[in-house]
N, C-alpha and C positions, 0 to 999 in steps of 0.2 A: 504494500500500500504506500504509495505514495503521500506525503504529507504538503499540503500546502505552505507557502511563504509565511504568511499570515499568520500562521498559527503555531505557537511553540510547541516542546516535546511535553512541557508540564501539560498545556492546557488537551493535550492530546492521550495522557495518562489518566486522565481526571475523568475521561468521557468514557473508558473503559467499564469502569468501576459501574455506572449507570444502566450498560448496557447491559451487563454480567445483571443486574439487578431485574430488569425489566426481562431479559429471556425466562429468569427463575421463575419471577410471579406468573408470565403470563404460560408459560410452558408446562412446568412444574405443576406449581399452584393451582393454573384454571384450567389444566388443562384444553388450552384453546385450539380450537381445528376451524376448518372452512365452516362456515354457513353460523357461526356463534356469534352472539352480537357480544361487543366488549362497548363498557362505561367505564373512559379514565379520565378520573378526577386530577384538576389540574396539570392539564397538557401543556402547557406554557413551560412547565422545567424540563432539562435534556433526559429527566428520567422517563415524566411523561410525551414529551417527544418519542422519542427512544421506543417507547411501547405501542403507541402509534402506526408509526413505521411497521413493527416487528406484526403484528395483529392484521394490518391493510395486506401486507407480505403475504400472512396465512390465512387469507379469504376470508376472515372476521368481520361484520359491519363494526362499524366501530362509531361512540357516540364520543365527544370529549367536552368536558368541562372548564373553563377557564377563569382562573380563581384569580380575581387583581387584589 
């Protein structure tokens, strides 16, 4: 994987952590497959992004919340 200019090694460590988080709940945990609707509460942070992503990927409809 190639890393952008813009973006350091730190800030690029940091997002790992998130994503390992979000495969857990939504894989693990709920276990989610195609045709399941997912509700993530506050999708505005990279974890709720993140899960987003991951859920749209596995056919999930997917509803999100966004907490200001």
């Amino acid at each position: 994987m190639v890393l952008p200019d813009s973006l350091g090694h730190e800030l690029a460590a940091c997002c790992i952590g998130d994503g390992v988080r979000a495969y857990i709940a939504l894989q693990y945990l709920g276990r989610v497959s195609y045709g399941d609707t997912v509700l993530i509460m506050d999708a505005a942070t990279p974890f709720g992004s993140l899960a987003v992503q991951l859920a749209h990927t596995w056919g999930a409809k997917v509803s999100v919340v966004y907490v200001a």
